[in-house]
Residue frames relative to the residue before (quaternion, step in Angstrom):
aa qw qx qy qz dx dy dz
X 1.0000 0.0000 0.0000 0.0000 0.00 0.00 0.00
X 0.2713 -0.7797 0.5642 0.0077 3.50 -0.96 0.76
X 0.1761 -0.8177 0.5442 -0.0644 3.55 -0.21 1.18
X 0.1154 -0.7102 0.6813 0.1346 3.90 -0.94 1.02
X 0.0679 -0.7130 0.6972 0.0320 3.46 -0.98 1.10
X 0.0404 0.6302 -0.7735 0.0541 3.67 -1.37 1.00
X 0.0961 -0.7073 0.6990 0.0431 3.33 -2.13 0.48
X 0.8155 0.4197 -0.0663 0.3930 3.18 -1.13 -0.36
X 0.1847 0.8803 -0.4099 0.1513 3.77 2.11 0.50
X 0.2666 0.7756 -0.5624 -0.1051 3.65 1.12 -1.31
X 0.8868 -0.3151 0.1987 0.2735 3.68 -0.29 1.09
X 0.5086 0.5122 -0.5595 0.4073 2.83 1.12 0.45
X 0.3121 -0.8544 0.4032 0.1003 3.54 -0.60 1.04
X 0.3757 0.7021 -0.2787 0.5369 3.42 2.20 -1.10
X 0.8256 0.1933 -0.1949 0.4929 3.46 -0.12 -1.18
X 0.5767 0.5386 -0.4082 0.4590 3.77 0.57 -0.33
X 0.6596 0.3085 -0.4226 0.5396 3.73 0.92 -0.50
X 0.5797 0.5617 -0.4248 0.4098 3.86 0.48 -0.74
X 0.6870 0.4061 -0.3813 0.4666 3.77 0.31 -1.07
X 0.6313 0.4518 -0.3319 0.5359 4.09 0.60 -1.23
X 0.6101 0.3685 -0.3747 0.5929 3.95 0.37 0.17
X 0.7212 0.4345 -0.3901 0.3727 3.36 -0.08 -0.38
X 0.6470 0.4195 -0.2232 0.5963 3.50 1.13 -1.69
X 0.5481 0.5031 -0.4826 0.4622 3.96 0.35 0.26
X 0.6897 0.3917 -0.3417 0.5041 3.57 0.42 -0.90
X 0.7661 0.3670 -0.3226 0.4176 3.37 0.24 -0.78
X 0.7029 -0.4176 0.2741 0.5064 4.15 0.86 0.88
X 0.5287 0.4925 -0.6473 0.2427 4.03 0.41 -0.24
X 0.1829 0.7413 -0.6211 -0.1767 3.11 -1.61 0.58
X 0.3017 0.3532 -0.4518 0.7617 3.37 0.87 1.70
X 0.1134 -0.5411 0.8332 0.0064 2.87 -2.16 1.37
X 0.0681 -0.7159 0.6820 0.1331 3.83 -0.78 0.23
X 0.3615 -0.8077 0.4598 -0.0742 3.63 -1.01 0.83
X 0.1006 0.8262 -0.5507 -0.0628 3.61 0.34 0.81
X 0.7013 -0.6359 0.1824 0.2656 3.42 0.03 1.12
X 0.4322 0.5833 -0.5374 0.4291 3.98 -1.06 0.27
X 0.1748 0.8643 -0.4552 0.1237 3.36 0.60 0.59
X 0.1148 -0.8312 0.3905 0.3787 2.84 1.39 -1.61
X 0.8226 0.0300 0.0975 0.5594 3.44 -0.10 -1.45
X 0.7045 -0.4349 0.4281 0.3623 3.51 -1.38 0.54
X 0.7327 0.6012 -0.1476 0.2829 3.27 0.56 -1.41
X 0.5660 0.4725 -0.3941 0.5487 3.39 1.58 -0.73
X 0.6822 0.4568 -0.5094 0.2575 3.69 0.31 -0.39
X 0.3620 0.7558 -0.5012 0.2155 3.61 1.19 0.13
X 0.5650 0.6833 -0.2957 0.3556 3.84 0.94 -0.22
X 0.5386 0.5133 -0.2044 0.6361 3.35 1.76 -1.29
X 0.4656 0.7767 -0.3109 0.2887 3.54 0.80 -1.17
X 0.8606 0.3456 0.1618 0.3372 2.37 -0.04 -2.84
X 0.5658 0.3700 -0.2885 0.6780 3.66 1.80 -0.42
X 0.4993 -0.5755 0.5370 0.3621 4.45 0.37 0.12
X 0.5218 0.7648 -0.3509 0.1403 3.79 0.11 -0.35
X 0.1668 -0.8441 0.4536 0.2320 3.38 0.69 0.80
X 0.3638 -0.7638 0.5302 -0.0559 2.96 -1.56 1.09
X 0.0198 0.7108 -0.7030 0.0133 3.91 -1.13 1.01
X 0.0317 -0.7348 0.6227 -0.2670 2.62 -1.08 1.68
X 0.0178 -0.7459 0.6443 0.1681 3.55 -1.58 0.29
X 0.5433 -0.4781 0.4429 0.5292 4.10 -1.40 0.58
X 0.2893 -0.6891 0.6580 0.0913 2.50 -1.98 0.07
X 0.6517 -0.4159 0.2169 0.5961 4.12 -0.44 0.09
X 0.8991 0.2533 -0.0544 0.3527 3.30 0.37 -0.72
X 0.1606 0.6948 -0.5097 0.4814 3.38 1.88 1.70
X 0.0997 -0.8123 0.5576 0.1392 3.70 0.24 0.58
X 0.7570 -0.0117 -0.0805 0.6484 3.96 0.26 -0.55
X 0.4494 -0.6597 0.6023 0.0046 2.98 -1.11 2.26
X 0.6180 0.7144 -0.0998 0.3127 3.21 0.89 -1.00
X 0.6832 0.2176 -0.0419 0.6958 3.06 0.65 -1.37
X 0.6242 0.3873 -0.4152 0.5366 4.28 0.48 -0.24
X 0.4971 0.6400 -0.3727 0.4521 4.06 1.04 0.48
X 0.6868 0.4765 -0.1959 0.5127 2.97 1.09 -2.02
X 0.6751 0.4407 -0.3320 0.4897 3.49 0.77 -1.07
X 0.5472 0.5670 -0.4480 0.4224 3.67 0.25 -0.33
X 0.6916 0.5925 -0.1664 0.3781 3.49 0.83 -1.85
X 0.5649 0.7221 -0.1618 0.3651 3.39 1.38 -1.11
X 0.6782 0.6190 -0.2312 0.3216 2.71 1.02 -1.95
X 0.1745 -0.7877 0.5045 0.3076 3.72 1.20 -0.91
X 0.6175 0.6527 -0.3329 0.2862 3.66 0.55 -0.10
X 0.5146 -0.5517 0.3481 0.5564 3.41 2.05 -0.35
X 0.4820 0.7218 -0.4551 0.1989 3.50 0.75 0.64
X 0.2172 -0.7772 0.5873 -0.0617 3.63 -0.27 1.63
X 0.0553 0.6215 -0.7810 0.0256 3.73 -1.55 0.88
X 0.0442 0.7990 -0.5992 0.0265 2.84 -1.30 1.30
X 0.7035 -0.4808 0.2583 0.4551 3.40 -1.37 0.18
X 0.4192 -0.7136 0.4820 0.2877 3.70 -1.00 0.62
X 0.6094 -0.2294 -0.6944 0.3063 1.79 -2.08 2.08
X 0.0771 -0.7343 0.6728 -0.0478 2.87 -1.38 0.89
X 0.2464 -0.6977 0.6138 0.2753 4.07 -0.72 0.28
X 0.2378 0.7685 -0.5719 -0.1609 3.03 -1.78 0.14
X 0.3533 -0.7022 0.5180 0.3374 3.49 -0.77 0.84
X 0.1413 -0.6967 0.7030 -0.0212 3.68 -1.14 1.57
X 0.9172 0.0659 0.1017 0.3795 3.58 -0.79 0.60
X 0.5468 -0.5398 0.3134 0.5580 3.27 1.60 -0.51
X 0.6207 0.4658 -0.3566 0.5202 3.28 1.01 0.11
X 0.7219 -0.5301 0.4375 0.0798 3.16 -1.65 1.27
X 0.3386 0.8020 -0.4828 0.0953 4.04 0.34 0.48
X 0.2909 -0.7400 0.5875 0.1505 3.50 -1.21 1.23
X 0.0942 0.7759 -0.5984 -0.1762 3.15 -0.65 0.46
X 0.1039 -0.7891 0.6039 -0.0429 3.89 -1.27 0.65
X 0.2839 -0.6813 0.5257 0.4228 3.57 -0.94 -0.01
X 0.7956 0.2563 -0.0900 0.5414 3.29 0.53 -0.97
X 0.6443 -0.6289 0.4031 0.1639 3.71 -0.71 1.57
X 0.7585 0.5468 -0.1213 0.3330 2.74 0.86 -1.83
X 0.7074 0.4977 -0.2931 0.4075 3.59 1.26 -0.86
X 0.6387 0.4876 -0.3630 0.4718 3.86 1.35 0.41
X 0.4904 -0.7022 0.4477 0.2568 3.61 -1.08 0.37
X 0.5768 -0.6442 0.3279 0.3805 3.94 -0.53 0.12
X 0.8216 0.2313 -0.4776 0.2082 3.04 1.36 0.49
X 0.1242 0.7384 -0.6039 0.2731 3.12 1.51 1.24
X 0.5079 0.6424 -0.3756 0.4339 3.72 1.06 -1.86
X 0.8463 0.3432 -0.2033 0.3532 3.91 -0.15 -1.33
X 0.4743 0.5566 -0.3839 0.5638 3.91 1.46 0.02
X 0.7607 0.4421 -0.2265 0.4177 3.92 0.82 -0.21
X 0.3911 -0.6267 0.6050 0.2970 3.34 -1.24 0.49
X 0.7507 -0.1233 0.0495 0.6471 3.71 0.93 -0.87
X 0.1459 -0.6517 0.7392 -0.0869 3.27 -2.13 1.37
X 0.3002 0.8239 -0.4747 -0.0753 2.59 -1.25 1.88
X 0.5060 -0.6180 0.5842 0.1439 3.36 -0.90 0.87
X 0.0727 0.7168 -0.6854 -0.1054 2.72 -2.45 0.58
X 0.4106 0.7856 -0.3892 0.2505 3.53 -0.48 -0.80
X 0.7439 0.3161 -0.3464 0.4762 3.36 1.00 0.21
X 0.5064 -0.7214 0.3683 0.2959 3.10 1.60 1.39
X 0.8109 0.2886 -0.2406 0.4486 3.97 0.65 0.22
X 0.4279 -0.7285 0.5059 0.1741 3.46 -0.70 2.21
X 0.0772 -0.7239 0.6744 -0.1231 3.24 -1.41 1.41
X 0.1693 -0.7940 0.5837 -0.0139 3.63 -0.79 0.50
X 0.4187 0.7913 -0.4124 0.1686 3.79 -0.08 1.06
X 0.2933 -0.7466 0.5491 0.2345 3.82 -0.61 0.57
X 0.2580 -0.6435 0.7197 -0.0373 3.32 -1.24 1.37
X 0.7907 -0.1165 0.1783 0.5740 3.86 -0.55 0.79
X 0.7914 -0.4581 0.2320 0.3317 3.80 -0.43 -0.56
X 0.4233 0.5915 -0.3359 0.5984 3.04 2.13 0.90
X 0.2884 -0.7598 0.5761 0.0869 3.29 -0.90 1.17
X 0.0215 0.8458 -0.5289 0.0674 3.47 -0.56 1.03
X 0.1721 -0.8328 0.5129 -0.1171 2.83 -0.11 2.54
X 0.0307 0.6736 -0.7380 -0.0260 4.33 -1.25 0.76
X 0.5346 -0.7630 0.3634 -0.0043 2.80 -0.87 1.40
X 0.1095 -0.8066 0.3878 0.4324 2.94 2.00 -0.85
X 0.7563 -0.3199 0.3011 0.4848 3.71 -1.67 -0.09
X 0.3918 -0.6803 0.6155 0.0693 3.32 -1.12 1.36
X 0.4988 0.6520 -0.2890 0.4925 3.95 1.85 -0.90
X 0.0149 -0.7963 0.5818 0.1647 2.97 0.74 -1.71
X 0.1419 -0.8807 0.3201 -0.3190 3.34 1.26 1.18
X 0.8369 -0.0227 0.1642 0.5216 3.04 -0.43 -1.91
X 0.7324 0.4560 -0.3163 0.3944 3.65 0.81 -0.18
X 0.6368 -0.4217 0.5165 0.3872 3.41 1.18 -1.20
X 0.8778 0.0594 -0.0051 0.4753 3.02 0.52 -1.21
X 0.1232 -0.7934 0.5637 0.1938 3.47 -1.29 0.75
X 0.2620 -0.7800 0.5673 -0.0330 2.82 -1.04 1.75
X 0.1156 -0.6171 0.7737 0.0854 3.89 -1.35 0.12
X 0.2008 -0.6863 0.6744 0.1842 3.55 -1.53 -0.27
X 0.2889 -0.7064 0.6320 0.1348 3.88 -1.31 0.74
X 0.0863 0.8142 -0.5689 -0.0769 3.50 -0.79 0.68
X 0.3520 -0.5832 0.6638 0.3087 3.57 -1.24 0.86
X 0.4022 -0.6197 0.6336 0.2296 3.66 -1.50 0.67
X 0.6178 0.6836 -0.2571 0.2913 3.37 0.85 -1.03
X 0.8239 0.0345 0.0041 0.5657 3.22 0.93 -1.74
X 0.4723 -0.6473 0.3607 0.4773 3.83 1.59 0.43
X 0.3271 0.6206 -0.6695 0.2443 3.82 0.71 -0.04
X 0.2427 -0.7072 0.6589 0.0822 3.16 -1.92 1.09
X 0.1142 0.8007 -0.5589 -0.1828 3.64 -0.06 -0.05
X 0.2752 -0.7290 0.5892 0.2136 3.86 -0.84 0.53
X 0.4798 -0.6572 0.5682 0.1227 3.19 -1.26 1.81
X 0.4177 0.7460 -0.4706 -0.2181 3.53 -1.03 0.39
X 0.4631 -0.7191 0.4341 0.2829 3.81 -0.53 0.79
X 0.2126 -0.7176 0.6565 0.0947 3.22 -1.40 1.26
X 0.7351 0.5530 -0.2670 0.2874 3.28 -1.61 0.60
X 0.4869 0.6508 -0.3029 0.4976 3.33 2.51 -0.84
């Protein structure tokens, strides 16, 4: 199974549809979401390609609410929750969070994989036998670049998406 993970979208919808096209062709069929969405509207990509989505808010998700309803809409199984959140994918243990910082090491060691964003920069590291994947800024804002990440469940391979031209 192959999993597209993005954070840190704030609205930028161009590169949010480009990255959710890309991670489709290449087998994702699961997006996973570490939060910063911002507006309802950016989730219209996930929408507009069917791809069900797990996800959690982030600081700067202003109406949880209404970025629910739109989630709920989607019909495809798309779920935002509060951050950290668990979920069991496939049998495997996933944390998802926006901000690393707000969980303890042993939430980190109860998982197979934990991800996280908000520091707007895509990292890829194994702690004990948890892989701990940030996608960096899907906006590509503050760096430049908008980035997403593809994971294989099977063999943990991470590969970092980035998009030229945003």
């Amino acid at each position: 199974m192959r999993v597209g993970i993005l954070a840190d979208t704030h609205d930028r919808v161009p590169a949010v549809a480009a990255l959710v096209k890309i991670m489709i062709d290449k087998g994702a069929s699961l997006i996973m979401h570490a939060g910063d969405y911002c507006s309802p509207f950016s989730l219209a990509p996930l929408h507009d390609e069917n791809i069900p989505l797990l996800g959690v808010f982030g600081r700067n998700d202003g109406d949880h609410e209404a970025l629910s309803a739109y989630a709920a809409s989607m019909g495809v199984g798309a779920e935002i929750y509060g951050s950290p959140h668990s979920f069991d994918v496939n049998g495997k243990q996933v944390l998802i969070v926006h901000d690393i910082n707000e969980i303890n090491q042993r939430s980190i060691q109860h998982h197979q994989f934990v991800i996280h964003g908000s520091s707007h920069v895509p990292e890829v590291k194994t702690q004990g036998n948890t892989l701990i994947i940030n996608p960096g800024e899907a906006c590509g804002w503050i760096n430049g670049v908008c980035t997403g990440a593809l994971l294989d469940f099977r063999t943990k391979e991470v590969e970092i998406l980035k998009l030229n031209g945003f």
